[in-house]
N, C-alpha and C positions, 0 to 999 in steps of 0.2 A: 614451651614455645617452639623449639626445635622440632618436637614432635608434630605437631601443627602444620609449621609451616610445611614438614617433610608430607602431611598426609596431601595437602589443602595443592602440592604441587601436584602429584600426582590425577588428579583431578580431570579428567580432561575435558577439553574445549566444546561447546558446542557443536556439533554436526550438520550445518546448512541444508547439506545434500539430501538431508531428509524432507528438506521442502521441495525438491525440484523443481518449482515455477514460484517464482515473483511475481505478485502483480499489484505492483505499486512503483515507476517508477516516472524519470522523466530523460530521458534517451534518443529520444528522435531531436536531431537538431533543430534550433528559430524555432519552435513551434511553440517555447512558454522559459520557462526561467530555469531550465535545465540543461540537458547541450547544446553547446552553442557551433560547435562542428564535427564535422565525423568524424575526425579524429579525437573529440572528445567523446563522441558515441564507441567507440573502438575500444578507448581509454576502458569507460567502464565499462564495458560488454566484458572485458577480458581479465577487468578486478572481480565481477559478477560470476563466470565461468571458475578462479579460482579461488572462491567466496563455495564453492559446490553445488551452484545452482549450474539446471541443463535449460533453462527456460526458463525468460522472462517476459509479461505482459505488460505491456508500457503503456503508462497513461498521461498523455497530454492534458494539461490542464483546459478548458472550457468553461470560457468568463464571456458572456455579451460585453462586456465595457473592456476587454485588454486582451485576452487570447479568441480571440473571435475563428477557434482550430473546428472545421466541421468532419464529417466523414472522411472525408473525398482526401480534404489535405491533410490526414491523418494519415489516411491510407498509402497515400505518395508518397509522405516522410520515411513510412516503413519501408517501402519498395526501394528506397535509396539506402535505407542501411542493411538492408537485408543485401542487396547486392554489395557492399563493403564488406561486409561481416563474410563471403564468398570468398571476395579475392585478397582477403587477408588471410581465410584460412582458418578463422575464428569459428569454433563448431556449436558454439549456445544456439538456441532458435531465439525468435521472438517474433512474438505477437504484441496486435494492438488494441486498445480500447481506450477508455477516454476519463480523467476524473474532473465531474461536473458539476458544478458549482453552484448552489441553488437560490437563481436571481429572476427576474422576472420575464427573461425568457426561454428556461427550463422546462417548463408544462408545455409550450407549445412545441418543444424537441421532442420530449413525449409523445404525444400525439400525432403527429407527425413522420412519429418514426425514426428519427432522425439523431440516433445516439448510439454507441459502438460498447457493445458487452463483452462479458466474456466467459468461459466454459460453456462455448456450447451454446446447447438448445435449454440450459438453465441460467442464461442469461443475468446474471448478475449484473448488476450495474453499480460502479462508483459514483461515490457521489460527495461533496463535501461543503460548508458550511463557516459563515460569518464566526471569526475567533472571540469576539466581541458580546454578541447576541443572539440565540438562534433565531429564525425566520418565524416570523408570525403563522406563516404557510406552511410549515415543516409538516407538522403532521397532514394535512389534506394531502401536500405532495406525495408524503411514503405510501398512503392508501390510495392516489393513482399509479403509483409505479406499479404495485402488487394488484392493483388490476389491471392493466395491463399487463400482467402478466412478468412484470420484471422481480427480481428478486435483490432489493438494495442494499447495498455493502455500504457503509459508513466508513469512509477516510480516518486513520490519525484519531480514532475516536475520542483517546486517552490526550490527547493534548486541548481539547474544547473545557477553559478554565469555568465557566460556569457550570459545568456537570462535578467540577472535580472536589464542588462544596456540598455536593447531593448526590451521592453513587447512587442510590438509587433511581438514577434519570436513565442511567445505562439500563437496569432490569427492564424499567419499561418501554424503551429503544426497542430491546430485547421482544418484549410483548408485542410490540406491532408487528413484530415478522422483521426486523431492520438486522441484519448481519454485520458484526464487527471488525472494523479491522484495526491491528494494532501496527504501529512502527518499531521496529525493532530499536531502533536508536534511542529511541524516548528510557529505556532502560539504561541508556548510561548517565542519563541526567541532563542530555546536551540543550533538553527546549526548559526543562524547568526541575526542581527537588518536587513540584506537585503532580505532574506531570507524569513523573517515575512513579510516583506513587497512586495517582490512578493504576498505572498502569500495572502494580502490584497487584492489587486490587482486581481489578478485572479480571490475571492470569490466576488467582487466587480460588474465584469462582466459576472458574472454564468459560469466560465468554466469549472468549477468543474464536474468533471463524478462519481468520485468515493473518496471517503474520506480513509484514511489508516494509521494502526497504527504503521508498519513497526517496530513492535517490536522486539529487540532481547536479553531485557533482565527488570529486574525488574523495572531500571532507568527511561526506556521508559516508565512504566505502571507509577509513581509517576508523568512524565509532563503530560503523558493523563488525570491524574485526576486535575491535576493546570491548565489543558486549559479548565475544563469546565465550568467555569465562563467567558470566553473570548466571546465579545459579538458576532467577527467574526465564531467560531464554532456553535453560533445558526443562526448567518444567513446561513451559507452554510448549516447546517441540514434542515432549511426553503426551501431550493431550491429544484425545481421540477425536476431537472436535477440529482439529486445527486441520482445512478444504486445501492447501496448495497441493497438494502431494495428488490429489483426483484431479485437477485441470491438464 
């Protein structure tokens, strides 16, 4: 047992900094159920910075009925933390984009135009989903976003308890073209014991696109750091599949 323990300490931690860009977060203040003032944006920008991330994409949530967050006041949220993040001295960047929430008026933000990506001219878009039931529209929506040209990232995918009785719902996610994101946190058990275990699961058979810390408050930065002894965050860090490290 001795021997054990002495290997199992040696072990080291996770390495964040191999992601370099987050993009999953909630950072910009007032703008949904994440910081609530800049110096709580501060807070985490600077647990986030030495977490070894150089970059974070922050994603306000986008509800018609409660975060009614468009471009514009996205956009102004960033321009005030980004000037804090200056005169603090604080050196992470951050970027914005938006996680959006597939309700009935979704499809016309789409078309429209009128929704905040990210990487670029490969335009990913988050996106996320009723915890209860998926949307009877789910799939027509995913086959307009990828005609239009966007490339959909699924939120938290690993925490939707109805897939978590049919893994096989992720393969064919998978199929439609829909990219994965996982939460890092969910490996510590903090949303559920089935939850972890999707999320085995998924890291198991590389579905993993993008890793996320969907932070929205200090609570979130303390599981991130008690997951990085978790032997599943060093394999999905391992995988050649895992996009933050290219944004």
């Amino acid at each position: 047992m001795a021997l054990f323990n002495l290997f199992k300490s040696k072990v080291p931690p996770a390495d964040l900094s191999q992601l370099v860009t987050d993009i999953h977060s909630h950072f910009i203040p007032g703008l949904d159920d994440g910081a609530k003032s800049i110096d709580d944006s501060l807070e985490l920008l600077t647990a986030m910075e030495a977490l070894g991330y150089r970059k974070v994409i922050t994603t306000p949530h986008v509800l018609s009925d409660s975060y009614r967050n468009t471009p514009e006041i996205i956009l102004d949220g960033l321009s005030k933390v980004r000037e804090a993040l200056i005169k603090a001295g604080i050196n992470i960047k951050i970027e914005a984009a938006a996680e959006y929430y597939l309700d009935y008026d979704f499809e016309k933000k789409l078309k429209e135009n009128k929704v905040l990506t990210f990487g670029g001219e490969k335009k990913y878009l988050l996106w996320e989903i009723a915890f209860v039931n998926p949307p009877d529209s789910m799939n027509q929506t995913i086959f307009e976003m990828l005609t239009q040209g966007y490339k959909p990232v699924l939120a938290h995918v690993e925490r939707y308890s109805f897939w978590q009785r049919d893994y096989k719902k992720y393969e064919e996610l998978a199929g439609r073209g829909v990219l994965l994101q996982m939460n890092i946190n969910s490996l510590t058990g903090h949303y559920s014991a089935e939850t972890r275990k999707a999320a085995h699961w998924l890291i198991d058979k590389d579905m993993i696109s993008f890793l996320g810390s969907d932070c929205h408050h200090t609570g979130h930065i303390k599981l991130m750091k008690s997951a990085l002894n978790d032997k599943y965050l060093r394999k999905a860090l391992s995988s050649s599949k895992i996009l933050n490290s290219t944004l």
